[in-house]
DRENRO-245355 format. One record per residue (C-alpha): residue in one letter; chain; x, y, z. Coordinates in Angstrom, 3 decimals, decimal comma, padded with zeros to 6 digits. Layout:
<recs>
 r c        u        v        w
 A A        X        Y        Z
...
</recs>
This chain:
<recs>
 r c        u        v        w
 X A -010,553  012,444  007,198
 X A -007,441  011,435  005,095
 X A -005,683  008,126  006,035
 X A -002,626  007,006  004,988
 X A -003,011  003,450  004,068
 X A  000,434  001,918  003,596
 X A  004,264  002,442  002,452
 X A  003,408  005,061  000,505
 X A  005,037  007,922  001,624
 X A  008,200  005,641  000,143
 X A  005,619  004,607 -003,270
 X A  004,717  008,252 -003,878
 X A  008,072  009,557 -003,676
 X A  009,553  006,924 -005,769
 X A  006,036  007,051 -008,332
 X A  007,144  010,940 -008,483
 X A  010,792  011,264 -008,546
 X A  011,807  008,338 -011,297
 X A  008,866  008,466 -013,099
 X A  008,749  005,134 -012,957
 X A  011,659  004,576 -014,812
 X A  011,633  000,803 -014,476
 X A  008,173  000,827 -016,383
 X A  009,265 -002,708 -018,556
 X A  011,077 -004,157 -015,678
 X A  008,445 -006,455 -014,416
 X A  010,653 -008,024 -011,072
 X A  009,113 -011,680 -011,866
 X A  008,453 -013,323 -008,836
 X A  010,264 -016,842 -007,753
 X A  008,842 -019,172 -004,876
 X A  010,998 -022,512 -004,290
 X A  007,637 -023,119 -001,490
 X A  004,634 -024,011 -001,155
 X A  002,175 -020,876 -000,641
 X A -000,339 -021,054  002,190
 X A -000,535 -017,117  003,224
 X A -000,792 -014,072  001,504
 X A -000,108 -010,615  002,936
 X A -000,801 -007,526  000,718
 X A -000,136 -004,079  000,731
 X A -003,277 -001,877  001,178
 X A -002,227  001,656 -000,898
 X A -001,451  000,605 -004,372
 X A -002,767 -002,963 -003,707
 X A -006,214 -002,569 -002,299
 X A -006,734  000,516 -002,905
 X A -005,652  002,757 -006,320
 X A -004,029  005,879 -004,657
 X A -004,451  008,005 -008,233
 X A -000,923  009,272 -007,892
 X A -001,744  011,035 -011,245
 X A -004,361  012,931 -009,670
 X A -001,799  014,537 -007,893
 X A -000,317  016,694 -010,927
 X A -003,662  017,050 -011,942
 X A -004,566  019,168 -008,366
 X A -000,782  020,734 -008,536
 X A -001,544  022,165 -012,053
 X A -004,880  023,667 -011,344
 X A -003,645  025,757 -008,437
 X A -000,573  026,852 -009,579
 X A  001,825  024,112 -007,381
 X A  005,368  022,619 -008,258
 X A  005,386  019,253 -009,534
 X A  004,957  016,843 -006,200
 X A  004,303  019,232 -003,640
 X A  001,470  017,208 -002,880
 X A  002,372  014,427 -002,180
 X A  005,734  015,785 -000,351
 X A  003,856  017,700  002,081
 X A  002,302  014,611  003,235
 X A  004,524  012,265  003,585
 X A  008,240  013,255  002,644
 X A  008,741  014,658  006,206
 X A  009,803  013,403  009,911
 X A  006,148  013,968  011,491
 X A  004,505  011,235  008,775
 X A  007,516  009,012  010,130
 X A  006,553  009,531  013,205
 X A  002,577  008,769  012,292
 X A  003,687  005,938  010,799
 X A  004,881  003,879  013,502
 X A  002,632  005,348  016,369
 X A  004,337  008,255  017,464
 X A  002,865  011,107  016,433
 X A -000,363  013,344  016,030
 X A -002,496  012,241  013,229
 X A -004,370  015,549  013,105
 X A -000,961  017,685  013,861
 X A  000,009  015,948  010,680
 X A -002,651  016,497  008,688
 X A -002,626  020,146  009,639
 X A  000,834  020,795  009,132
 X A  000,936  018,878  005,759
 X A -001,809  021,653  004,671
 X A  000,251  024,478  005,946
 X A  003,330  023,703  004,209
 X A  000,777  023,350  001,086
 X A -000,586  026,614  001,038
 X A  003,353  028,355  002,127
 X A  004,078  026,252 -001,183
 X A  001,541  027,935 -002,889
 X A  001,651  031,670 -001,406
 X A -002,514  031,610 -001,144
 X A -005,142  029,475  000,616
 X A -006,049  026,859 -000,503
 X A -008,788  024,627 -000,846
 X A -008,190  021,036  001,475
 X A -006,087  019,679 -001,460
 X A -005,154  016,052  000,255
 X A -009,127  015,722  001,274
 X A -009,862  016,357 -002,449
 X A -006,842  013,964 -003,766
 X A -008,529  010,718 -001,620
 X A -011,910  011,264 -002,039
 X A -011,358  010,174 -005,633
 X A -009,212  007,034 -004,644
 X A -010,889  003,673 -004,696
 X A -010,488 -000,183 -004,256
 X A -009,024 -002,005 -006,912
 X A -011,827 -004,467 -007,393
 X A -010,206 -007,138 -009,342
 X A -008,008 -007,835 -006,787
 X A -010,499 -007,471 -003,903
 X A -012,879 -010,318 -005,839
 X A -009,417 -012,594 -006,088
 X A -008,923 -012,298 -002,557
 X A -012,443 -013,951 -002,427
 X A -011,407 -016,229 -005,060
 X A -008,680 -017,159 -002,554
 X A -010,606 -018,035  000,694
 X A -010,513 -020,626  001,662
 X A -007,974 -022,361  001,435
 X A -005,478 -019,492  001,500
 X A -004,796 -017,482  004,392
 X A -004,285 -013,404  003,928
 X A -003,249 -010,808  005,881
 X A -002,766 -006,709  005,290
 X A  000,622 -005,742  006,216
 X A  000,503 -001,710  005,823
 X A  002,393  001,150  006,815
 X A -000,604  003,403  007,791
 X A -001,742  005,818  010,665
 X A -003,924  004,361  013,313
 X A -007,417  004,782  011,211
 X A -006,592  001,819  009,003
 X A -008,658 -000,892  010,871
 X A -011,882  000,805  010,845
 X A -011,330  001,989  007,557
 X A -011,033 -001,203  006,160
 X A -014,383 -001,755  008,383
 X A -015,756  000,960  006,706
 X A -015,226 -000,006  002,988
 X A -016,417 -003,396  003,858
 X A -013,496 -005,989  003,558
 X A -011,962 -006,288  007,108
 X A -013,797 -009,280  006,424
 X A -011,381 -010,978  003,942
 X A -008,214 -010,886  006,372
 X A -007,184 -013,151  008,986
 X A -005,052 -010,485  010,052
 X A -004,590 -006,702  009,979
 X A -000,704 -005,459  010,447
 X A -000,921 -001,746  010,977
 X A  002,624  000,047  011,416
 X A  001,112  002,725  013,782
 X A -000,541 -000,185  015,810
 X A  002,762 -002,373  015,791
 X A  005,428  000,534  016,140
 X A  007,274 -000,707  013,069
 X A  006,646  000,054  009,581
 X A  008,130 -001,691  006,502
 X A  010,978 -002,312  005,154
 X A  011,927 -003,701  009,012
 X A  012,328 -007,332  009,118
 X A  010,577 -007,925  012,173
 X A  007,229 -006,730  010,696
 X A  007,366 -009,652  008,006
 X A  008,080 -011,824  010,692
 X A  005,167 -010,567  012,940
 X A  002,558 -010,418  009,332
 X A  003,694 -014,094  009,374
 X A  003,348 -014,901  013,050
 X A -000,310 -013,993  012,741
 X A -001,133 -016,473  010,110
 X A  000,326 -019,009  012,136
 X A  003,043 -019,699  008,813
 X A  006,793 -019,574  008,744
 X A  007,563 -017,150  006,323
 X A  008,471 -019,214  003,792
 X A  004,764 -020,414  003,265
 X A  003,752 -016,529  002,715
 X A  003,627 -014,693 -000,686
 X A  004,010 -010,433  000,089
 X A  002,386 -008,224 -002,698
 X A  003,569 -004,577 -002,593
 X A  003,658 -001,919 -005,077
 X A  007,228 -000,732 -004,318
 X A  010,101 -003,157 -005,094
 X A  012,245 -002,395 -002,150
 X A  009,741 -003,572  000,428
 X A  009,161 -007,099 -001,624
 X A  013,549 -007,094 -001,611
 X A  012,652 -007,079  002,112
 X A  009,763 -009,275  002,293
 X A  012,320 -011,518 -000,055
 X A  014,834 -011,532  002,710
 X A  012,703 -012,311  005,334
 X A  012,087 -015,548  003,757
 X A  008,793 -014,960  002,013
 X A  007,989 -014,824 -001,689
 X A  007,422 -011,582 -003,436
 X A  005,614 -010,034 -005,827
 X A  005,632 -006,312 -006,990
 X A  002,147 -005,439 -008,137
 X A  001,763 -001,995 -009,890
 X A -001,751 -000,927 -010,821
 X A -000,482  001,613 -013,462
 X A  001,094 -000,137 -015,349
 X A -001,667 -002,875 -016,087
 X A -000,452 -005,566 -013,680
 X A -002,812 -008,309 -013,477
 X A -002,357 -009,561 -009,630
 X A -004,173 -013,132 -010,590
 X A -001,622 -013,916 -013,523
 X A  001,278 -012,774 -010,960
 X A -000,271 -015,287 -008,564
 X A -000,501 -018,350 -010,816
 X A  003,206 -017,575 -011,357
 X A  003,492 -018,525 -008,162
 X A  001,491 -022,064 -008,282
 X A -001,438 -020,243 -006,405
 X A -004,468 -021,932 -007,081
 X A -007,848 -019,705 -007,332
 X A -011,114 -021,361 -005,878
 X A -012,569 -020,177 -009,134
 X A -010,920 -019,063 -012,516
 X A -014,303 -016,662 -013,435
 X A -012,808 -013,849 -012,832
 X A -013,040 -010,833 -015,147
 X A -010,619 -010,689 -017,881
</recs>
């Protein structure tokens, strides 16, 4: 079943709608602190969404340019999903519906298709190794419920001291208080905690909740252990691939 693992109803509108205009701008990260925690992002962090698979499926069957991804998550009911309050599989459901009016024909389960060729973004799941100990991390996501046992699932629940779910906190990012609460369950003030998200208005937030931030972008070639020794983060080993 399709889970939505993070801000990215926000990421994939943005990813879609500017085409990534800011593609140069690389938002380089400042710290005046001392980092002892870092919280990442799970879509577009962990895990490469392939937002350009999504004009790949629109152009084979005859859709408008980010129907996809709007059917998802540009609507009220993902909102709702988000934070807790809605029906996952209502969503799901509906999101297909609207698809196929879109389209005028049935349709084959597009959104299955589209994540069953995401993946993890291994270098950064083998720095996160390279991290522990001594650094602390968390995953601060805005994701339905399913998020926990799917990072079970993939195998590294493992790496995290602590799993922030929106739809499990009733709060999803860009709200302050989830920063504070990602924080909170490292046992760190936020000023000890580097954020790494994909979208640059939820590290502005992250930023003025008192934490440093980082804007990590897979497609454009963003290496997340450079980003991190920007920051004075030291890696238990530097063998990672190049």
């Amino acid at each position: 079943m399709l889970c939505a693992p993070t801000g990215f109803a926000q990421t994939a509108l943005r990813w879609h709608n500017t085409t990534r205009m800011n593609e140069t701008n690389q938002h380089a990260p400042t710290t005046g602190a001392t980092i002892h925690g870092l919280i990442f992002d799970f879509g577009g962090v962990l895990w490469d969404m392939r937002w350009d698979l999504t004009r790949e499926l629109e152009r084979a069957h005859g859709l408008r340019d980010r129907a996809i991804v709007e059917t998802l998550y540009a609507g009220d009911t993902w909102r709702q999903v988000e934070v807790g309050a809605g029906d996952r599989e209502r969503w799901l459901l509906d999101a297909h519906a609207q698809l196929e009016s879109i389209a005028g024909k049935t349709l084959p389960p597009l959104h299955q298709h589209w994540r069953e060729r995401q993946h993890l973004i291994a270098p950064n799941i083998d720095l996160i190794r390279a991290l522990r100990p001594p650094y602390r991390t968390a995953v601060l996501s805005n994701a339905d419920s399913t998020l926990p046992q799917r990072l079970r699932d993939i195998g590294i629940d493992g790496l995290f001291d602590a799993i922030v779910c929106s739809a499990e906190v009733g709060m999803a990012k860009p709200e302050p208080r989830v920063y504070a609460l990602a924080a909170e369950r490292l046992g760190l003030p936020a000023s000890a905690c580097a954020f790494i998200d994909d979208l640059e208005s939820n590290v502005e937030a992250a930023r003025a909740a008192g934490m440093t931030g980082v804007c990590f972008r897979v497609d454009r070639g963003d290496r997340l252990d450079e980003q991190l020794r920007d920051l004075g983060v030291a890696l238990e080993t530097d063998g990672l691939p190049a």
